[in-house]
C-alpha positions in Angstrom: -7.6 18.1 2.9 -8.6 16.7 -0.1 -9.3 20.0 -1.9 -5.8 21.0 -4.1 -6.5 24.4 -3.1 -6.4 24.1 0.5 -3.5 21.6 0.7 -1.3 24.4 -1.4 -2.2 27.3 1.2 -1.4 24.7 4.0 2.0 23.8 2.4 2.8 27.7 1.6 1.6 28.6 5.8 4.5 25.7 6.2 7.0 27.5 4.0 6.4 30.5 5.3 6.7 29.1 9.4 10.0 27.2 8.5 13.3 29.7 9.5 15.5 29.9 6.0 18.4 27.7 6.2 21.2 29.8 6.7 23.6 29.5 3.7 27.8 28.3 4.3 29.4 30.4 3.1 32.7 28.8 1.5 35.8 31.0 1.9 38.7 30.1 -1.0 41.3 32.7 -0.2 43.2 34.1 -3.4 46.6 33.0 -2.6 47.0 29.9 -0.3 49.3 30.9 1.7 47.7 33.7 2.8 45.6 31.3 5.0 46.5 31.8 9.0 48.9 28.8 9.1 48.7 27.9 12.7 45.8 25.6 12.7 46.7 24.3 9.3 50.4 23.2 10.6 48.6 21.9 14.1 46.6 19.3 11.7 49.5 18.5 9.3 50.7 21.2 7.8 50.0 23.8 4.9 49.5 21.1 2.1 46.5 19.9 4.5 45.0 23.1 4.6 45.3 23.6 0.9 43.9 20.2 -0.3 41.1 20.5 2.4 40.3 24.2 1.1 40.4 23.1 -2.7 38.2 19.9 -1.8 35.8 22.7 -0.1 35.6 24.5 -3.3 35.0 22.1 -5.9 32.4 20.7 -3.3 30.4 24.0 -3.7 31.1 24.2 -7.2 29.5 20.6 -8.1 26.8 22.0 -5.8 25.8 24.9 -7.4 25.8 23.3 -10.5 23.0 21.4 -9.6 20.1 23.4 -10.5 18.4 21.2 -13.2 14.7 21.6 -11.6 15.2 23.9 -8.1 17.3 26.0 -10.1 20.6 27.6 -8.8 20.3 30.5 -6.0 21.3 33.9 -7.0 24.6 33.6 -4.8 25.8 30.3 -6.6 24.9 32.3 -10.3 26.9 35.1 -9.3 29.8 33.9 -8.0 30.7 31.8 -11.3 33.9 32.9 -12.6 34.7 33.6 -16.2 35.5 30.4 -17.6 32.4 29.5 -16.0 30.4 32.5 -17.5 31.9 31.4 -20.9 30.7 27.6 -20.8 27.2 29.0 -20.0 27.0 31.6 -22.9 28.4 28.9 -25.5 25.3 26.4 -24.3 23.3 29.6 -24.7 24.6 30.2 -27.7 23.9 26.4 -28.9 20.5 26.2 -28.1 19.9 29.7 -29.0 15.9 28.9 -30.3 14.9 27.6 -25.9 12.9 30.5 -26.1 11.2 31.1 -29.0 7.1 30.3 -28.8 7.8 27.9 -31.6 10.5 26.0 -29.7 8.6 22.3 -28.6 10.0 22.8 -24.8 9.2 26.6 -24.5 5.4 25.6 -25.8 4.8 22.5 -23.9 6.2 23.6 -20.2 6.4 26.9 -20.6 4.4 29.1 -17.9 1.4 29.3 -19.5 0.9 26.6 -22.4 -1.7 27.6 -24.8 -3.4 24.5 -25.0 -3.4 24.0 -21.3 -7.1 24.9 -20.8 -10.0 23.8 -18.4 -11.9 22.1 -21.5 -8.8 20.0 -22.5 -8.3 18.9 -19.0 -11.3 18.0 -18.6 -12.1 16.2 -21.8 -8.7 14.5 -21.2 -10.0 12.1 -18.2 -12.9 10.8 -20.3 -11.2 7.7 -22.6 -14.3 9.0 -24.9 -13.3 12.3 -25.6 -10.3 11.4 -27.3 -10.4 11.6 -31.4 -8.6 8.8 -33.2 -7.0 8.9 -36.7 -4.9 6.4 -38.4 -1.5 7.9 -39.9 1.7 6.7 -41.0 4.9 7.8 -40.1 8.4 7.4 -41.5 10.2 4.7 -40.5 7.1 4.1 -37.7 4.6 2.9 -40.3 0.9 2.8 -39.1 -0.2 4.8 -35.9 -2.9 5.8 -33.6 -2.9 9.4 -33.2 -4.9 10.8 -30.7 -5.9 14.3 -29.9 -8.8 16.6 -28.0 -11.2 18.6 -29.7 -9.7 21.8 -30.4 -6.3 21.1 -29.5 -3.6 22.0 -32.0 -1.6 19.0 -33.1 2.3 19.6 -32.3 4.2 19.0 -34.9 6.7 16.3 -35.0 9.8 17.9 -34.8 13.3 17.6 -32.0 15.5 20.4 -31.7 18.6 18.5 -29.8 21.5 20.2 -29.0 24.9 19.7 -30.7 26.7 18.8 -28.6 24.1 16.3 -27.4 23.2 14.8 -30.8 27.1 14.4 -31.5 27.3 11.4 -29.2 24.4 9.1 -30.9 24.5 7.3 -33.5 22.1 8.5 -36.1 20.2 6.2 -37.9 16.4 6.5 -39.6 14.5 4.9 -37.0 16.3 6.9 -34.1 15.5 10.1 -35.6 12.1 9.1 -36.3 12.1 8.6 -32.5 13.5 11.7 -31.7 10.9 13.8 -33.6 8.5 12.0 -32.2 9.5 12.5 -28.5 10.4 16.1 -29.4 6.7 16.3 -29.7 6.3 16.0 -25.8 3.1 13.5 -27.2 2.6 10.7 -25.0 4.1 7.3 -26.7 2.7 3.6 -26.7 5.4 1.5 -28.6 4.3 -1.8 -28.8 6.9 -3.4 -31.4 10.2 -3.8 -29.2 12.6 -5.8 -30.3 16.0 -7.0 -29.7 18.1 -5.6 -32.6 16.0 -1.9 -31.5 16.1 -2.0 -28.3 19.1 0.2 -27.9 17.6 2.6 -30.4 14.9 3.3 -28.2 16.6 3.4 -25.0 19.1 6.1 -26.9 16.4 8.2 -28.4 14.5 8.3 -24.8 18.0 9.4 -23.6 19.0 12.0 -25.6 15.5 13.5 -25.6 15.9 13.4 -21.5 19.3 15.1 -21.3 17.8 17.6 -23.8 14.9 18.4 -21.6 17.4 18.4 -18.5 19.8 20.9 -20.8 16.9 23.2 -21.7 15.0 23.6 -17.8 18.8 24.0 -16.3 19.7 27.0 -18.9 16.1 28.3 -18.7 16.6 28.3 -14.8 20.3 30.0 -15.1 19.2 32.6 -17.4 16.3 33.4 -15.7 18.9 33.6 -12.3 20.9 36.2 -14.2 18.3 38.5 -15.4 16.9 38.6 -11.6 20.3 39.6 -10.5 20.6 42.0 -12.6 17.7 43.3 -11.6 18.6 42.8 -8.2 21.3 45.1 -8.6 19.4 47.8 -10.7 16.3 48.2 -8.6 14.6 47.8 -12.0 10.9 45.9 -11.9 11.2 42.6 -13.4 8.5 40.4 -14.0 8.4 37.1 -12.3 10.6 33.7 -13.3 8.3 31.3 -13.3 10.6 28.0 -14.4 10.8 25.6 -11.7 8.0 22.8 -10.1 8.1 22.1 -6.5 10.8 19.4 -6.2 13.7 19.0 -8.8 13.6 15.6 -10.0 12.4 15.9 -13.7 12.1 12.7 -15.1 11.3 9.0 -13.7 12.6 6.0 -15.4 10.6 2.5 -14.3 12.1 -1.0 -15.3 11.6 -4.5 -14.1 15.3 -5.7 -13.3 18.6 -4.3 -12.8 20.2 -5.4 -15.7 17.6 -3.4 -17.6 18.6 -0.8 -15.5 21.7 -1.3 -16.3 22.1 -0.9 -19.9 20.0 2.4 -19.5 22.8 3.8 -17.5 25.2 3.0 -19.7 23.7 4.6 -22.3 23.1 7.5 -20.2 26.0 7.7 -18.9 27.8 7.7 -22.5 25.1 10.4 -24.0 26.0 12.8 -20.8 27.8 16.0 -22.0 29.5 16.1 -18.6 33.3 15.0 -18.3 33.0 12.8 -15.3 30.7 10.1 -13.8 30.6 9.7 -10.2 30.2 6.1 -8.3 30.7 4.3 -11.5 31.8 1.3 -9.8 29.2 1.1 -7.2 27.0 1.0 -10.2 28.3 -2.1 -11.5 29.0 -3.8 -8.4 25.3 -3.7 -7.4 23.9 -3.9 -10.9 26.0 -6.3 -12.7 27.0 -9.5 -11.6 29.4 -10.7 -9.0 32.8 -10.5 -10.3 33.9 -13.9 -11.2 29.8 -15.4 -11.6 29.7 -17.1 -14.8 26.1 -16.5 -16.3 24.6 -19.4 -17.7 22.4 -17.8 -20.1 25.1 -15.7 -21.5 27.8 -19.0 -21.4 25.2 -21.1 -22.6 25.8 -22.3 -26.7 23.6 -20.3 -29.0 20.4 -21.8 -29.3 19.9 -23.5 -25.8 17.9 -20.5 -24.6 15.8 -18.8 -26.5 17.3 -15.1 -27.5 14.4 -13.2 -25.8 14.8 -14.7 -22.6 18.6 -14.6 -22.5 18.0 -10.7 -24.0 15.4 -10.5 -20.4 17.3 -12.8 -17.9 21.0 -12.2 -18.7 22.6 -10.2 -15.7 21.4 -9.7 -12.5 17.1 -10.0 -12.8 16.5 -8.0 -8.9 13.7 -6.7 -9.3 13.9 -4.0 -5.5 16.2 -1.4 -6.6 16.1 2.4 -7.5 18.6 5.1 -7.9 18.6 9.2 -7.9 21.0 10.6 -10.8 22.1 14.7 -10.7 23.0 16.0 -13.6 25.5 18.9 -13.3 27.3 20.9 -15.7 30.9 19.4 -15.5 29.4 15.7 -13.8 27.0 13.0 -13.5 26.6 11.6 -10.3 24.8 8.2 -9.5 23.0 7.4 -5.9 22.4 10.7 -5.4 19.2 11.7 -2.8 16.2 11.8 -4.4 15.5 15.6 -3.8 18.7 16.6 -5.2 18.6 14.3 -8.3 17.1 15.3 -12.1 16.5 11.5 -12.5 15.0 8.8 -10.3 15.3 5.1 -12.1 13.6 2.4 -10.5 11.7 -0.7 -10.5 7.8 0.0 -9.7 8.5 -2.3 -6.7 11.6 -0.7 -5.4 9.1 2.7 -5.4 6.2 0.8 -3.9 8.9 -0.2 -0.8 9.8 3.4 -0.1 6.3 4.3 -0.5 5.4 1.8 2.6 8.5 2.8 4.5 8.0 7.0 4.1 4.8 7.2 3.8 5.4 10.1 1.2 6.5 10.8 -2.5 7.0 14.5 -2.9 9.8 13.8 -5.2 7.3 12.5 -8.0 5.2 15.9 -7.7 7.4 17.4 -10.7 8.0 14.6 -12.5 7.9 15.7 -16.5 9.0 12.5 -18.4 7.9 9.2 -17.7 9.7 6.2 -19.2 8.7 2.7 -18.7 10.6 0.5 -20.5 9.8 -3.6 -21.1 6.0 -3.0 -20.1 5.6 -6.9 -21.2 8.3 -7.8 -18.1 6.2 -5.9 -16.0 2.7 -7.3 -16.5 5.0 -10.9 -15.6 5.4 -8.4 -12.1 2.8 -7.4 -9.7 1.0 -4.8 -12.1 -0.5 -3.3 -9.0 2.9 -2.0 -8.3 3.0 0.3 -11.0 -0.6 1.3 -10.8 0.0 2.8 -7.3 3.0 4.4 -8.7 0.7 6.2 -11.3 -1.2 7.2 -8.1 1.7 9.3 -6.3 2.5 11.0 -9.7 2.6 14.7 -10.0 0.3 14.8 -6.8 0.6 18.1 -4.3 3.5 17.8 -1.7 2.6 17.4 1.5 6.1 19.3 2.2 8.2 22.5 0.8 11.3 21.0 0.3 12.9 24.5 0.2 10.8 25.4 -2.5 10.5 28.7 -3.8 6.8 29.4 -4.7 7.6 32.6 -6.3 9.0 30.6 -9.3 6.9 28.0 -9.3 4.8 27.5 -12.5 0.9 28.1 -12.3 0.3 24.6 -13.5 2.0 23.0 -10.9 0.3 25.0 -8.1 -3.3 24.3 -10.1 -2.5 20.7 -9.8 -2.6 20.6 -13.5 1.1 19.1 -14.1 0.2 15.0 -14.9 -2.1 17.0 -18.0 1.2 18.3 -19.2 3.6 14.7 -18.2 5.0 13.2 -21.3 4.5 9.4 -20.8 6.6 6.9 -23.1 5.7 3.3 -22.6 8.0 0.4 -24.4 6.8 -3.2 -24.5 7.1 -6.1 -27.8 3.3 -6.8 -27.5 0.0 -5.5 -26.3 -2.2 -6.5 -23.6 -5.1 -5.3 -22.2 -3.8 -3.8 -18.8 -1.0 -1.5 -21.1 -4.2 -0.5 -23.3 -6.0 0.2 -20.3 -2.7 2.3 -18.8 -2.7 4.2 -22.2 -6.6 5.0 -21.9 -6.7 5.8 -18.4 -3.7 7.2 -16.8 -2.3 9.6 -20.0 -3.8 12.5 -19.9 -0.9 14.3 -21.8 -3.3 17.6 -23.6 -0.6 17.4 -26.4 -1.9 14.2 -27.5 -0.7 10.2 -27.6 0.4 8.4 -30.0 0.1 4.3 -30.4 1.9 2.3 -33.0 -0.3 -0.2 -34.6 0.8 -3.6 -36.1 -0.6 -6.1 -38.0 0.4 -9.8 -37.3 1.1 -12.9 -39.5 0.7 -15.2 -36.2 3.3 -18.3 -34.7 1.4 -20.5 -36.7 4.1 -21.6 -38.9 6.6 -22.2 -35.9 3.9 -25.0 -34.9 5.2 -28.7 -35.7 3.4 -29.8 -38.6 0.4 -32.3 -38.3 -0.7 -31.1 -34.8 -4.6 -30.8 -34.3 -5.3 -27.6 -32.9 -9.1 -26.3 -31.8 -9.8 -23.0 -31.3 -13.2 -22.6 -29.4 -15.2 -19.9 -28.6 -17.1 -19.0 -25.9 -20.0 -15.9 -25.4 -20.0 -13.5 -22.2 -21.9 -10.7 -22.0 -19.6 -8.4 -20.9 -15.5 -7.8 -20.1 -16.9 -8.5 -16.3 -18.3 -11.5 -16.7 -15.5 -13.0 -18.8 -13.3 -14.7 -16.7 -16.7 -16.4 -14.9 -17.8 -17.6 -18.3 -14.4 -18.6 -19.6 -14.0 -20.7 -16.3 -17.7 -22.2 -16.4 -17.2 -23.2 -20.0 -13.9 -25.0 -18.8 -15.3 -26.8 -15.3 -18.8 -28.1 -17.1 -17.3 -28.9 -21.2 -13.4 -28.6 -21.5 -12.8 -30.9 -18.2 -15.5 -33.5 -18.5 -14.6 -34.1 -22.0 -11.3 -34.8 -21.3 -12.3 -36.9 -18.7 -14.0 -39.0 -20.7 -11.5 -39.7 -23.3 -8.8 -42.2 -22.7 -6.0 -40.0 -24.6 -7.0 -36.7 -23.2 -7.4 -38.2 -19.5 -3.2 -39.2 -19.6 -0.2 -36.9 -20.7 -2.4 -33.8 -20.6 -1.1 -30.2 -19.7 -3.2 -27.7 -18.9 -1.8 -23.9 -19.2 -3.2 -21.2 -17.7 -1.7 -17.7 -17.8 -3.3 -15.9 -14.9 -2.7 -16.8 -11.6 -5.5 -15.9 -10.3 -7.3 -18.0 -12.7 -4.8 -20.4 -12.5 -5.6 -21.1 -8.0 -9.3 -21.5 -9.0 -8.7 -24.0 -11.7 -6.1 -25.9 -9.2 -8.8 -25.7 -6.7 -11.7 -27.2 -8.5 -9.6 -29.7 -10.0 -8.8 -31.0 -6.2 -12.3 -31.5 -5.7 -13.3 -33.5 -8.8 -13.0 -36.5 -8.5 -10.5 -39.1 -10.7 -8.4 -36.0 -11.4 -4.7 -36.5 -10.3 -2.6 -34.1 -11.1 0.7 -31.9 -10.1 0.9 -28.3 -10.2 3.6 -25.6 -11.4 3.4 -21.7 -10.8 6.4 -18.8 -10.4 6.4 -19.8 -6.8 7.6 -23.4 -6.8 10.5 -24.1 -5.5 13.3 -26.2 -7.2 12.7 -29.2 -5.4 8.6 -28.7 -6.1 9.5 -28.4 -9.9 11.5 -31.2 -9.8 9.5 -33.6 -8.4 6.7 -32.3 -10.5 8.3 -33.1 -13.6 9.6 -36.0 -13.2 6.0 -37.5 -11.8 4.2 -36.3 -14.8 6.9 -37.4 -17.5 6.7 -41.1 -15.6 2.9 -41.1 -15.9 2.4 -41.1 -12.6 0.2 -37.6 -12.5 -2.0 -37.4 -15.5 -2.3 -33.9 -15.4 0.1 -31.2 -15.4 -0.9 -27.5 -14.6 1.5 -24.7 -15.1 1.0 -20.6 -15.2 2.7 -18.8 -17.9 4.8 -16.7 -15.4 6.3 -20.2 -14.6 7.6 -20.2 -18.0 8.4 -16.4 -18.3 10.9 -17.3 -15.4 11.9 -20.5 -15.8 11.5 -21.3 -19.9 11.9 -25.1 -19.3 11.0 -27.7 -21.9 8.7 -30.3 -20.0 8.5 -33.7 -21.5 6.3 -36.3 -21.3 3.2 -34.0 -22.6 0.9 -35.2 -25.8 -2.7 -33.1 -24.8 -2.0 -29.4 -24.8 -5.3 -27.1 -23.3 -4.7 -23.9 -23.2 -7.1 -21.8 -20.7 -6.5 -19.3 -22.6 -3.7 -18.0 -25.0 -0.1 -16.2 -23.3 -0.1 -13.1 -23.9 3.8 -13.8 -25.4 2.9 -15.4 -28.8 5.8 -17.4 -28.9 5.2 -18.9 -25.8 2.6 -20.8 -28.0 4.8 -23.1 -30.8 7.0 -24.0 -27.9 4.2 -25.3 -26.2 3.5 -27.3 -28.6 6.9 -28.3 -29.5 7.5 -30.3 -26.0 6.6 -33.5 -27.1 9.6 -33.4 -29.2 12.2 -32.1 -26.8 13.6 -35.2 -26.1 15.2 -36.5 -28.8 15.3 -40.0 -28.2 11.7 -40.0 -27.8 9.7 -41.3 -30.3 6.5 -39.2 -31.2 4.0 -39.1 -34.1 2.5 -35.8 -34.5 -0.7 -36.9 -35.1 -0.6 -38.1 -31.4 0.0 -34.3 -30.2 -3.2 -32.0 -30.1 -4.1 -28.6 -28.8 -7.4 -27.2 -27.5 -7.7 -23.6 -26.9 -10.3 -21.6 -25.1 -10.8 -17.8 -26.3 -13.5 -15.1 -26.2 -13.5 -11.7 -28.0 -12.0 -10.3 -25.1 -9.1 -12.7 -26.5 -8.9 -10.1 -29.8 -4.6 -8.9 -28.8 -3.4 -12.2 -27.6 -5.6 -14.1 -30.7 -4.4 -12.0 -33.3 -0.4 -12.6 -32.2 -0.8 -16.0 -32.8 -3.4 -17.1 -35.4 -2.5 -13.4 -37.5 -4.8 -10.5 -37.7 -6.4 -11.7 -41.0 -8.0 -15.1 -39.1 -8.1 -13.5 -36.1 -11.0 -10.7 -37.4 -13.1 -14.0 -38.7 -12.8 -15.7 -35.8 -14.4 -12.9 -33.3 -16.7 -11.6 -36.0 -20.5 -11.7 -34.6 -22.8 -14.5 -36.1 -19.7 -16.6 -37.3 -18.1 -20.0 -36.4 -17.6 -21.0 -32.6 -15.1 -23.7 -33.5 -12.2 -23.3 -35.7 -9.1 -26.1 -37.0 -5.7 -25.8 -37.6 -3.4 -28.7 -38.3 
């Protein structure tokens, strides 16, 4: 069954045994009290009836709305009235250019997409087919663009509609943004920050409800003209505008609150008039009413801003949502197979996964946005890697689908070469670069901002020793072996042997997996005493570590850098710094360094404070965040120094 084609006839023979549903049909007489009375005055009288019958039909009006991806049925398009008729032809009327060859949406997922062909598929799976040319960009500076041979470059260009564009504020980098994503190119952003954070998350926004707008009217138009025919007994060639499921567009983040503030922003971008569930939303999203976050309550300065920008709110990480977008409403918590939107954390995804066993509703998924990618890698990255596996895959069910309107790229299996994928993250690391290699395989082409560093140096205490040293491997497999050879048979004996380096030493190491075979052999060498921190201690652990190590009592003190993604505490009682390897979160460097001098009462001479940090050239993202690009290209160049000094 692993063969597309025979798994699409299996699910059509499926389609085709399953009875059709037969339809309600809702009956809203013309004048209410034309209704038979008797049963209405039996359950409470004729106002009963009438609010009951009125509920009924702005039930199967919200219903019938929902046609983002199914699209509507020829019985729900028909029986619109006129104000109804009207609302349509004025969103027509503003988006007038949907189906012109020129228009971005019509090109991209339009039936049969020009540069959808069976070379650019192909050469899109190999990382090594992909050309690379450095451009800059308004507002966006330098940039990777990446394209196919042969393949037409899109132009960057958004039409948004009026009344969508309206609601956002407008500023250079958000339109910038827009054009960009208006491209339906794949996007690696790589320089998140605070003060832009909202930019991006309203630019993605916008650009979804446009792409929403634009499939819903396609769909409704395309409802009309078969109706018409319908009626005419004219031929008509087929509609082909829909994918198998409806969901449309998959947002991934690592914690509610994120999830939060892209609702919000959602929500206040929607063209609709009312939002349904709104305070479910924030009773399970936000904060317990009356919970006084300390982060947020805390006096400027006592948390750094990017972890009270991370933390602040509630930090679940198991949650996901379905959101249908209707003409006249937006309604949170909807069922997956009835929403246009699915947001979600990739672990809240990977639990339905294990409890259904399937994930038809990610077959049609055309956007992809996965905001705070740095977050994430502090998450089980495997999470979002199987995630990336059930993407725009074959259903193993109909769902009601009609597969005379299907488009042929869904039913060749072709859709994740058509996907737009935006990724958002403040840094780079090798698992996002790997992501952006492997798994976009967007034929428009990808785009990846590029940025050149200055480094944390500065933000380093004055007069602090720090040694950079190199070590060889002969390939990206046999790093982490070498790196931890070096450390067990040089980095460890030497600091062994010294009698400042053998007290008050911490040693960081970022991975974890790294981090249990350090622990490991460090409980088999002999004279090494030592206490150990990692995301999984407990309060009373961490404690007790602390306090042990800042006492003297444990010489050593080994820590992960997820332990300070979560936890951000300033440990005293530290003079010898080695770092296993750098954090991928540059900052996470100068503070570090800076714990010696937490304690103000404590008095210590920075010439007593040192640092010693292992790197390879595997190291080249996290090296050139914190030493700057310039000294970073000297200090992997081939045939150069092994040992560098900074003080």
């Amino acid at each position: 069954m692993s063969d597309p084609t025979v798994k699409l006839l299996t699910l059509l023979n499926v389609s085709a045994a399953k009875p059709p549903n037969p339809k309600r049909q809702r009956l809203v007489p013309s004048n209410l009290e034309d209704a038979t009375p008797t049963k209405a005055r039996k359950l409470g009288g004729l106002r009963s009836k009438a609010r009951e019958v009125e509920r009924e039909a702005r039930e199967a009006a919200v219903e019938s709305e929902g046609a983002s991806g199914r699209g509507e049925s020829k019985d729900d398009e028909t029986a619109r009235g006129p104000e109804e008729s009207k609302a349509e032809e004025k969103l027509e009327e503003e988006d007038k250019d949907d189906d012109s060859p020129q228009d971005a949406f019509t090109a991209h997922f339009g039936p049969t997409p020009s540069h959808l062909t069976a070379a650019s598929t192909a050469a899109s799976l190999t990382p090594s087919s992909w050309t690379s040319a450095s451009i800059s960009l308004p507002e966006l500076g330098k940039v990777s663009r990446l394209t196919l041979p042969d393949s037409p470059t899109p132009p960057l260009s958004s039409t948004i509609a009026p009344k969508l564009a309206a609601s956002a504020a407008s500023s250079a980098l958000h339109t910038a943004l827009l054009n960009m994503l208006g491209s339906y190119q794949d996007l690696l952003y790589t320089r998140t920050t605070i003060d832009d954070h909202e930019t991006l998350r309203e630019a993605s926004c916008l650009h979804i409800h446009n792409h929403l707008q634009k499939t819903r009217r396609r769909v409704l138009k395309n409802n009309e003209r078969l109706a018409h025919a319908a009626s005419s007994s004219a031929d008509t060639p087929p509609a082909l505008d829909q994918g198998f499921t409806r969901p449309k567009a998959l947002i991934l983040l690592p914690f509610r609150n994120s999830a939060l503030r892209w609702l919000q922003t959602f929500m206040r971008l929607s063209p609709t008039q009312q939002t349904e569930h709104k305070s479910r939303l924030h009773n399970e999203y936000g904060l317990p009413q009356g919970t006084v976050d300390k982060l947020v309550s805390a006096p400027r300065g006592t948390y750094p801003d990017d972890h009270v920008d991370t933390f602040a709110g509630n930090i679940d990480d198991n949650f996901r949502m379905g959101i249908k977008v209707t003409r006249k409403s937006l309604k949170l918590f909807s069922e997956f197979y009835s929403s246009d939107v699915i947001v979600s954390s990739p672990l809240g995804l990977k639990m339905l996964f294990e409890k259904d066993k399937n994930a038809d509703y990610l077959s049609s998924i055309e956007i992809l946005a996965i905001d705070q990618l740095d977050a994430i890698t502090m998450q089980n990255w495997e999470h979002l890697q199987e995630v990336f596996s059930y993407l725009n895959v074959l259903p193993k069910d109909p769902h009601g689908c009609d597969f005379s309107r299907v488009k042929p790229w869904y039913l060749d299996n072709k859709a994740k070469h058509l996907r737009q994928t935006l990724l958002f993250s403040s840094y780079e690391t090798p698992e996002i670069r790997a992501l952006f290699s492997r798994q976009l395989v967007n034929v428009a082409g990808k785009i990846r901002t590029e940025t050149r560093y200055d480094g944390v140096l500065a933000d380093v205490p004055k007069g602090i020793k720090q040694t950079f040293t190199r070590f060889e491997c002969s390939s990206l497999v046999d790093e982490p072996d070498a790196r931890f050879k070096y450390f067990t048979e040089k980095t460890l004996p030497s600091l062994l042997k010294s009698a400042v380096a053998s007290s008050s030493t911490m040693i960081f190491v970022p991975s974890y997996f790294d981090y249990v075979r350090v622990r490991n052999h460090m409980r088999k060498t002999p004279g090494v005493d030592f206490v150990a921190l990692n995301e999984y201690s407990t309060n009373q652990d961490i404690s007790r570590a602390r306090q042990a190590f800042f006492a003297g009592k444990k010489p050593f003190l080994l820590l992960t850098e997820r332990f300070h993604f979560f936890r951000r505490y300033k440990i005293r009682g530290s003079l010898t710094h080695v770092l296993y390897a750098l954090p991928d979160h540059a900052d996470y460097y100068p503070e570090i360094l800076s714990f010696p001098f937490a304690d103000a009462e404590a008095d210590v001479d920075e010439g007593d404070v040192s640092a010693r940090v292992l790197f390879s050239r595997a190291d080249w993202l996290r090296l050139e965040r914190v030493v700057g690009t310039k000294d970073a290209k000297e200090m992997v160049k081939e045939g150069g120094e092994e040992r560098f000094t900074f003080v």
